[in-house]
DOFI-506118 format. One record per residue (C-alpha): residue in one letter; z, x, y. Coordinates in steps of 0.2 Angstrom, whole numbers, padded with zeros to 4 digits, always signed. Layout:
// residues N
AZXY
...
// end
This chain:
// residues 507
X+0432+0565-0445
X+0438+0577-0459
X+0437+0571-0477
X+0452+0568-0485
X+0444+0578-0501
X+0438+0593-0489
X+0453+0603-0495
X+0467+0605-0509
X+0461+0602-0526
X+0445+0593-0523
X+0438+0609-0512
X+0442+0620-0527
X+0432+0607-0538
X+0416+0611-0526
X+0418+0629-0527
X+0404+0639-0533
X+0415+0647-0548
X+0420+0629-0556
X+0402+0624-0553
X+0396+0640-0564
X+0408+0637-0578
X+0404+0619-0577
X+0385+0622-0577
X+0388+0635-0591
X+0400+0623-0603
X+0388+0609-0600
X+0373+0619-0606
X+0385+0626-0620
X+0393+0609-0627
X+0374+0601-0626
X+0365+0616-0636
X+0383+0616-0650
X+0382+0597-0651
X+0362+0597-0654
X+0364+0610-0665
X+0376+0605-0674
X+0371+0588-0676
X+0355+0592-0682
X+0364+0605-0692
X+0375+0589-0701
X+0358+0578-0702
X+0349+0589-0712
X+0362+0595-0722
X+0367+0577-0726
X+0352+0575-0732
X+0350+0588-0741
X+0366+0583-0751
X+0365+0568-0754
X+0345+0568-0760
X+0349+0581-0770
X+0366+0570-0779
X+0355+0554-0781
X+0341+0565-0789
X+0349+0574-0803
X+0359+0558-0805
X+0342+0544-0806
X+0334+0558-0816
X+0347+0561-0827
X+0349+0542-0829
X+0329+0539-0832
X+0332+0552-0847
X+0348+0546-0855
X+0341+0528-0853
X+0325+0533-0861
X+0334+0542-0875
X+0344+0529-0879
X+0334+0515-0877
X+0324+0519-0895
X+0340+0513-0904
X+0341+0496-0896
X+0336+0483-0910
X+0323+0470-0905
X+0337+0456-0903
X+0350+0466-0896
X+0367+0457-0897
X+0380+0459-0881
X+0391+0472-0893
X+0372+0484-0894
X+0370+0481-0873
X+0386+0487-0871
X+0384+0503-0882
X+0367+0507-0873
X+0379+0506-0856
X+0392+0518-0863
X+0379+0529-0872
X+0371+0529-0857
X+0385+0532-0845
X+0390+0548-0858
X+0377+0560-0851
X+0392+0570-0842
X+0386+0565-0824
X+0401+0553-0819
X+0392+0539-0816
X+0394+0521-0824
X+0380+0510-0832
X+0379+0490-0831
X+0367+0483-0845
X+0360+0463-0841
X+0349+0455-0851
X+0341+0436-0845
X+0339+0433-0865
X+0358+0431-0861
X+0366+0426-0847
X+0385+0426-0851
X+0384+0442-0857
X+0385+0460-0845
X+0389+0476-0850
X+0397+0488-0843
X+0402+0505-0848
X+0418+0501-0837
X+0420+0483-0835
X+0436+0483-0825
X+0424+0492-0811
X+0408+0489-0812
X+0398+0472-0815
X+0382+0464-0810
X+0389+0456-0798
X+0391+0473-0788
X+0370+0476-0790
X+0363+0471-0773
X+0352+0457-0775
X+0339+0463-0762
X+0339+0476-0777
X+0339+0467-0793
X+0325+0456-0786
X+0314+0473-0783
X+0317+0479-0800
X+0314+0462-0808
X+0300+0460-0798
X+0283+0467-0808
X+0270+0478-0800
X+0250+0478-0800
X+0245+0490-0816
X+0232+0501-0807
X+0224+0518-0810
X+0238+0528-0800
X+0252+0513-0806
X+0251+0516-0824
X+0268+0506-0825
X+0273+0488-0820
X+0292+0497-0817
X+0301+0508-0807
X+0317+0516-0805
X+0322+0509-0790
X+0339+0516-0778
X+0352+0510-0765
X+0366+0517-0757
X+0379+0504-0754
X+0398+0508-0750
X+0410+0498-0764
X+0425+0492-0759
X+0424+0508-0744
X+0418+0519-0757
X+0399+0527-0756
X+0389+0523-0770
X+0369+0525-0774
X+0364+0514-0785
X+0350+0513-0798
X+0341+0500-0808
X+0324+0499-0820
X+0321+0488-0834
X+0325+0495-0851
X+0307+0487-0857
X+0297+0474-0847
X+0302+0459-0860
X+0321+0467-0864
X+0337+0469-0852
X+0338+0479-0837
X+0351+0495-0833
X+0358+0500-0818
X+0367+0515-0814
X+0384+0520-0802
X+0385+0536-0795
X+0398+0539-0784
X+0395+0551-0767
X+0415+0554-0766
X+0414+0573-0769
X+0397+0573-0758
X+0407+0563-0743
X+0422+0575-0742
X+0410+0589-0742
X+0400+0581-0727
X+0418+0580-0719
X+0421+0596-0722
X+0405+0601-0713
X+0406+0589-0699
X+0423+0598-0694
X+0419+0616-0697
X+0403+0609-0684
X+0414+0602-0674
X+0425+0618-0671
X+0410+0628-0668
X+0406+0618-0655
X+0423+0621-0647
X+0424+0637-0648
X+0408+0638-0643
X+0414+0629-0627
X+0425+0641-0626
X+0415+0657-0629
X+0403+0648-0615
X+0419+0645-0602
X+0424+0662-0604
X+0407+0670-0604
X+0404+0658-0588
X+0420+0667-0581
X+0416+0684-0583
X+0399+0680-0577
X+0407+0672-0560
X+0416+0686-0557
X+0402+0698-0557
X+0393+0687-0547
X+0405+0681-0535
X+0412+0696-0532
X+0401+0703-0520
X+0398+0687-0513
X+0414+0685-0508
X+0414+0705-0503
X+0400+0699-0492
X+0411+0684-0487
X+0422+0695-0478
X+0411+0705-0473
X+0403+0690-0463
X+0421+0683-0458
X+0426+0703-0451
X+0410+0703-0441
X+0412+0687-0432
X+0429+0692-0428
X+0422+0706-0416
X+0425+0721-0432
X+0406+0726-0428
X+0407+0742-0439
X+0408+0731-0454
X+0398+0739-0466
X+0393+0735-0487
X+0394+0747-0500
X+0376+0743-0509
X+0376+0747-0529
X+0360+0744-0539
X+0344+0737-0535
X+0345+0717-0538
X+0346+0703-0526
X+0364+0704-0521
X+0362+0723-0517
X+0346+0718-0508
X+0358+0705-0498
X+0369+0720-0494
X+0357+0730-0487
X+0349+0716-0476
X+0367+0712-0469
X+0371+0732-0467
X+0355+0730-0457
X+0358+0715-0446
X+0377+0721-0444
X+0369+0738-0438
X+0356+0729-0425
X+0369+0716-0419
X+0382+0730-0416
X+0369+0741-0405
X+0364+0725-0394
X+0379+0722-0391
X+0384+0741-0386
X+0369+0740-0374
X+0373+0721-0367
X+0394+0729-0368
X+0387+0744-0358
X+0375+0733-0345
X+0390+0720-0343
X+0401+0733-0339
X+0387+0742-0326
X+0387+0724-0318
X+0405+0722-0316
X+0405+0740-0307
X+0394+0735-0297
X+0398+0719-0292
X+0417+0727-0290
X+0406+0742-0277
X+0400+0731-0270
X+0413+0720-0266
X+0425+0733-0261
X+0411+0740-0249
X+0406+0726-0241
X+0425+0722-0236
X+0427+0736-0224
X+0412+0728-0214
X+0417+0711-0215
X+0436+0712-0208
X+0426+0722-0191
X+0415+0708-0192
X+0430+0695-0195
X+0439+0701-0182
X+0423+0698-0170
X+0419+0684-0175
X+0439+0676-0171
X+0436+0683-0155
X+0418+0676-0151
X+0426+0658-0159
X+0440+0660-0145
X+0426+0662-0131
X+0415+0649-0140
X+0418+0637-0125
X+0415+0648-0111
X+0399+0653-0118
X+0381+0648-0112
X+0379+0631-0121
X+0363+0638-0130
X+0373+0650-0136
X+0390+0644-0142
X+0380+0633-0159
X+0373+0650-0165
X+0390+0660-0162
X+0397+0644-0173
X+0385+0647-0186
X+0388+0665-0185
X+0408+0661-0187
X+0405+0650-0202
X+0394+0660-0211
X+0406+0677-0209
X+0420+0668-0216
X+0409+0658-0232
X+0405+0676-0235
X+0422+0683-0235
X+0426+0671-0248
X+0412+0672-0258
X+0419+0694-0259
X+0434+0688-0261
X+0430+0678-0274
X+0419+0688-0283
X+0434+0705-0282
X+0446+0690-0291
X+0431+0687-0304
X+0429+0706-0306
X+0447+0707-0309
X+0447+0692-0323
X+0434+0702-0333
X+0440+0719-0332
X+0458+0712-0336
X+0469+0720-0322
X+0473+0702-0316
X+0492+0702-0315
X+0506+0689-0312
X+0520+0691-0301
X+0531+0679-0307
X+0542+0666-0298
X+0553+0651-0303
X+0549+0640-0290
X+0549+0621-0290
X+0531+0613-0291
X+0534+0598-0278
X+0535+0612-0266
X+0521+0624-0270
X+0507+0608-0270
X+0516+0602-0252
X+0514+0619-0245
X+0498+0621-0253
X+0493+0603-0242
X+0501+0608-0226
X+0494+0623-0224
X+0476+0618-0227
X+0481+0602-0216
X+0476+0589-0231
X+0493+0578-0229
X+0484+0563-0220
X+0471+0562-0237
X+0481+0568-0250
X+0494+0555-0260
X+0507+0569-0268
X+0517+0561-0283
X+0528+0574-0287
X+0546+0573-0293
X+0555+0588-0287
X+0566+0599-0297
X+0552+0602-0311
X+0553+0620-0310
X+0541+0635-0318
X+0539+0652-0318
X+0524+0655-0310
X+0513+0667-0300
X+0513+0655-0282
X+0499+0664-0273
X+0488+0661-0289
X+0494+0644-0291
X+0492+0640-0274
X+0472+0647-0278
X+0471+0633-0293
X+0479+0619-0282
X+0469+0623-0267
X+0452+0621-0278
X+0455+0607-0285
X+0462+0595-0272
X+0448+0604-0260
X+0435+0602-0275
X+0441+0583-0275
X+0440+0578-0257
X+0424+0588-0254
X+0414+0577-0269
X+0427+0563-0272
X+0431+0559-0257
X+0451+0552-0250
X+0461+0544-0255
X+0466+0561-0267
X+0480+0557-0279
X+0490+0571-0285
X+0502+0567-0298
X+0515+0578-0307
X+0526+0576-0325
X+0535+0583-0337
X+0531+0584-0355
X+0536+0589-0372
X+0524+0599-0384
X+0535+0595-0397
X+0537+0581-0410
X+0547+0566-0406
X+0552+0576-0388
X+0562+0589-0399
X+0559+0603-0388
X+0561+0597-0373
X+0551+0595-0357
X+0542+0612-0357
X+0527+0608-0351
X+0523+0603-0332
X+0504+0592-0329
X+0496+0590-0313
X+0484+0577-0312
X+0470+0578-0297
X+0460+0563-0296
X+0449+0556-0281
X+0438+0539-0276
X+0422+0546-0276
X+0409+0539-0290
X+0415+0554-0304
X+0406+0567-0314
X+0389+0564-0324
X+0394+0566-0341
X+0378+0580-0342
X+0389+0591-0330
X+0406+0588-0338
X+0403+0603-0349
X+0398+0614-0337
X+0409+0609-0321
X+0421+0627-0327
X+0405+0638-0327
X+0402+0652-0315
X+0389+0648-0299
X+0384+0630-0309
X+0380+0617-0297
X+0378+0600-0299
X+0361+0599-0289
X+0350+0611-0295
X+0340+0608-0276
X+0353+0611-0268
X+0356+0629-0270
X+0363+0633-0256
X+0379+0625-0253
X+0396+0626-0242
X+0404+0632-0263
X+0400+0646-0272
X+0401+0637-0287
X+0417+0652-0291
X+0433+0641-0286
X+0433+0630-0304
X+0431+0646-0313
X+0442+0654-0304
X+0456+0641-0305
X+0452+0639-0324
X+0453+0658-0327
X+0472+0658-0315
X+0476+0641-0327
X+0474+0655-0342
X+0483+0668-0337
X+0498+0656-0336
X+0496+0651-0354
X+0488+0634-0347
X+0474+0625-0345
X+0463+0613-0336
X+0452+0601-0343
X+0441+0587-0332
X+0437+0571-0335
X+0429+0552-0327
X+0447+0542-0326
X+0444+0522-0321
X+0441+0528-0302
X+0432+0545-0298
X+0436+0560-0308
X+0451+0565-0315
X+0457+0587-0317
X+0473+0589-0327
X+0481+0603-0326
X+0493+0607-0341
X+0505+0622-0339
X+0519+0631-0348
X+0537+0630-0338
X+0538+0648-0344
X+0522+0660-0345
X+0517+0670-0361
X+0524+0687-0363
X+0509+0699-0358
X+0497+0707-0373
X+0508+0723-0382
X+0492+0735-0373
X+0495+0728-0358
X+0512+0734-0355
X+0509+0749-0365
X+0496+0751-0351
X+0509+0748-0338
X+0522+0758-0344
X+0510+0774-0343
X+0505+0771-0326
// end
C-alpha cells in the first residue's frame, strides 16, 4: 500500500537537498547559539564584576574616609551626614546608615528610596555576624555583597560595619545602565545567530547544488539507461568521488551495452534460425502430411500389426506440424512482422465457429450475447479461443464455461462499453499458485517429469502474444471451481506503431 506521505510535499521534505540544508542550519543554529551564549555569560560577567567592583571599592574608601569624622556618640542628624557624605563619591549609588545604639533612627542618603528594610536579612545577619581573628583574618569584618532586583530593578548591594561597636553602612548600586547593555548584547548575539542561520542556509544551498548536481546528472543517466538508451554516457570532471562514480557507471554502461550487443546479436542468430528451420522443414512435412492422410485412410485395410504404428506415425506428423507452425508464429511475434487483418465481426459467432469446427459443442457451455462486435483479426482470434477452451478441457476437464460481456474502461460507464471480456473457465482442480506465474511462458510445463507431452507448451504464449497485438490481454487465475482465463479486449485495436507503417508504406 502506498503511503499517503510518499508524494507531494512530504517527498520533497525527504529529499536529499532539504536534508543538507537542514543538517547544515542545525549544525549552524547549534554552534551561533553555544557561541553566542557563552559569548553573553562571559561577558555578563565580565560587566557586572567589573560594576559591583569599582562600586564596593569605592564604597570601602569613601566609608573609610568618612568614617574618622563620626563623633563617638553619633546622633541620627551625624548618621545621616556619614550616608550622604558617603553616597557623594560621584558613583550613583545610595548609602543607608543603622545603628543598634538606635533603633528608631535610619539613614539614608535618600530616604524616599532606600531603607533598611530593602537590606536583605540573609545579608545583614552575615555582616553583623563577627568572624574568628586569625593569622590570614586580621579583621572580625568584611564587606559583604548581593545582587537583588528592587521593585524590578537590578541592584548589588553592599554592607560592613562602620567599627565593630558603631553602626553599620550599606550601599545601593544600581545595574540599570549594565542591564540595557547586556540587552543590547543579548540582541546584537541574537542577530548573529540568525544571520548566521542564514549564511549556513545559503552556504548549505550552494553546497547542494554542487553536490546534487551530478548526482542528479547521474540520476538521468541511470533513468536513460534502463530505458533501453544504452549509449548513455557521463562526462567525468576532476578527480573526487562523484567523478570516480562517473567513471564506474561509464564503465558498467560500456560493459552492459556490449552484453547486450552479443546476447541482441545471438538472439537474433536464434531467431534466424529457428525461422530456417522452420521454413525448411515445411516443405518435408506437407509431402509427409499428405502421406500420412493417405496411410490414415488405409489404416483399416492394413495388416493389424501394422495399422497402430501407421497411427503413431499419423499423430506424431501432425504434433510436429504444429509444433513449425507454432514456432514460424513465435518467430514472427519476435522479429515483429506479426500483422492484423482486421474485421468487425461479432464475437458470439467467432467462439461458435471456433467450437464447431474443433467439434467441442457437446463439452463446451457458450455464454455469449450476440451483437457485441470488434474489430478483430478472426483467424488470430480463432488461435487465442482455440487455446484456451483446448487448454481447459485438456487439464480442466468438461463442463468448459465460456462467457462473454461488455464493459466500460471508463469511470461511472462514461465511455461506453468498449471493451469486450471472454471468461474460460473448467471443473478440473485449478492451477498451483507456483505455476500461476509462469502458465504464459514459452515451452513451461506444469510437470517437469513429464517432458514430453501432446502440448508444446507454445499455445498460451501464443494466445497471450495474439491477446497483445489486439491491444488486449489475458490474465489467469483459480475462480471457486477450476481455473479461470479472462480475456480482456479493445472493441477497436490500437493504431499500428508510426515505424511500422512507415515500413509499410516503403514496401
Amino acid at each position: 500500500m502506498t503511503s499517503r506521505f510518499s508524494s507531494g510535499p512530504w517527498r520533497r521534505l525527504r529529499s536529499l537537498r532539504v536534508r543538507l540544508i537542514a543538517v547544515f542550519a542545525a549544525v549552524a543554529l547549534t554552534t551561533a547559539v553555544s557561541a553566542s551564549g557563552i559569548a553573553y555569560w562571559l561577558n555578563r560577567d565580565a560587566v557586572l564584576k567589573r560594576a559591583q567592583d569599582t562600586a564596593l571599592n569605592d564604597f570601602r574608601v569613601s566609608l573609610s574616609r568618612n568614617v574618622s569624622e563620626l563623633p563617638l556618640n553619633a546622633t541620627c542628624d551625624d548618621l545621616v551626614k556619614l550616608a550622604t557624605s558617603v553616597a557623594s563619591s560621584g558613583l550613583n549609588y545610595e548609602v543607608v546608615v543603622s545603628d543598634p545604639a538606635r533603633p528608631d533612627c535610619t539613614a539614608s542618603s535618600n530616604p524616599a528610596g532606600f531603607t533598611l528594610a530593602n537590606v536583605p536579612a540573609k545579608l545583614q545577619d552575615t555582616v553583623a555576624k563577627p568572624r574568628e581573628v586569625t593569622e590570614s583574618n586580621p579583621y572580625p569584618y568584611h564587606l559583604y555583597w548581593q545582587r537583588q532586583n528592587l521593585e524590578g530593578r537590578p541592584f548589588v548591594i553592599g554592607g560592613t560595619k562602620v567599627v565593630p561597636t558603631g553602626p553599620t553602612a550599606y550601599m545601593f548600586k544600581s545595574l540599570e545602565n549594565e542591564r540595557a547593555d547586556l540587552n543590547t548584547l543579548g540582541w546584537s548575539l541574537a542577530i548573529a545567530t540568525l544571520l548566521a542561520l542564514i549564511g549556513s542556509a545559503l552556504l548549505a544551498q550552494a553546497a547542494s547544488a554542487t553536490v546534487l548536481r551530478p548526482v542528479k546528472r547521474l540520476g538521468d543517466a541511470a533513468r536513460r539507461l534502463g530505458e533501453g538508451h544504452l549509449d548513455t554516457r557521463l562526462e567525468v570532471e576532476g578527480s573526487d568521488e562523484l567523478a570516480d562514480l562517473a567513471r564506474t557507471f561509464n564503465r558498467t554502461a560500456e560493459s552492459l551495452h556490449e552484453q547486450v550487443e552479443e546476447l541482441s546479436a545471438r538472439e537474433a542468430q536464434s531467431r534466424r534460425f529457428v525461422a530456417d528451420m522452420s521454413h525448411e522443414l515445411r516443405t518435408p512435412l506437407t509431402a509427409m502430411t499428405a502421406v500420412t492422410d493417405i496411410l490414415e485412410d488405409e489404416a483399416e485395410s492394413l495388416d493389424p500389426m501394422i495399422e497402430p504404428a501407421v497411427r503413431l506415425v499419423v499423430s506424431e506428423t501432425r504434433r510436429l506440424s504444429d509444433l513449425v507452425e507454432n514456432l514460424m508464429e513465435v518467430t514472427r511475434f519476435d522479429a515483429g512482422t506479426a500483422k492484423l487483418v482486421a474485421d468487425e465481426v461479432d464475437i458470439a459467432d467467432l467462439i461458435m465457429s471456433c467450437i464447431d469446427g474443433r467439434a467441442w459443442y457437446d463439452a463446451v457451455e457458450v455464454d455469449a450475447p450476440r451483437g457485441i462486435r470488434a474489430v478483430v483479426d478472426p483467424r488470430r482470434l480463432d488461435v487465442v479461443f482455440a487455446n484456451l477452451i483446448g487448454n481447459a478441457l485438456k487439464h480442466g476437464g468438461s463442463p468448459v464455461r465460456v462467457k462473454v460481456r461488455e464493459e466500460s474502461r471508463g469511470e461511472g460507464g462514461e465511455q461506453g462499453g468498449d471493451v469486450v471480456v471472454v471468461e474460460v473457465s473448467d471443473s478440473g482442480p485449478g492451477i498451483p499458485e507456483d505455476v500461476l506465474p509462469h502458465v504464459f511462458d514459452r515451452f513451461y510445463k506444469a510437470d517437469k517429469g513429464r517432458a514430453r507431452s501432446e502440448g508444446s507448451g507454445l499455445g498460451l504464449s501464443i494466445a497471450m502474444a495474439n491477446a497483445q497485438i489486439h491491444g488486449g490481454t489475458i490474465t489467469a487465475a483459480n475462480g471457486e471451481v477450476g481455473a479461470v482465463f479472462t480475456l480482456t479486449l479493445p472493441l477497436t485495436p490500437p493504431p499500428p506503431p508510426a515505424d511500422a507503417v512507415t515500413e509499410e508504406g516503403a514496401q
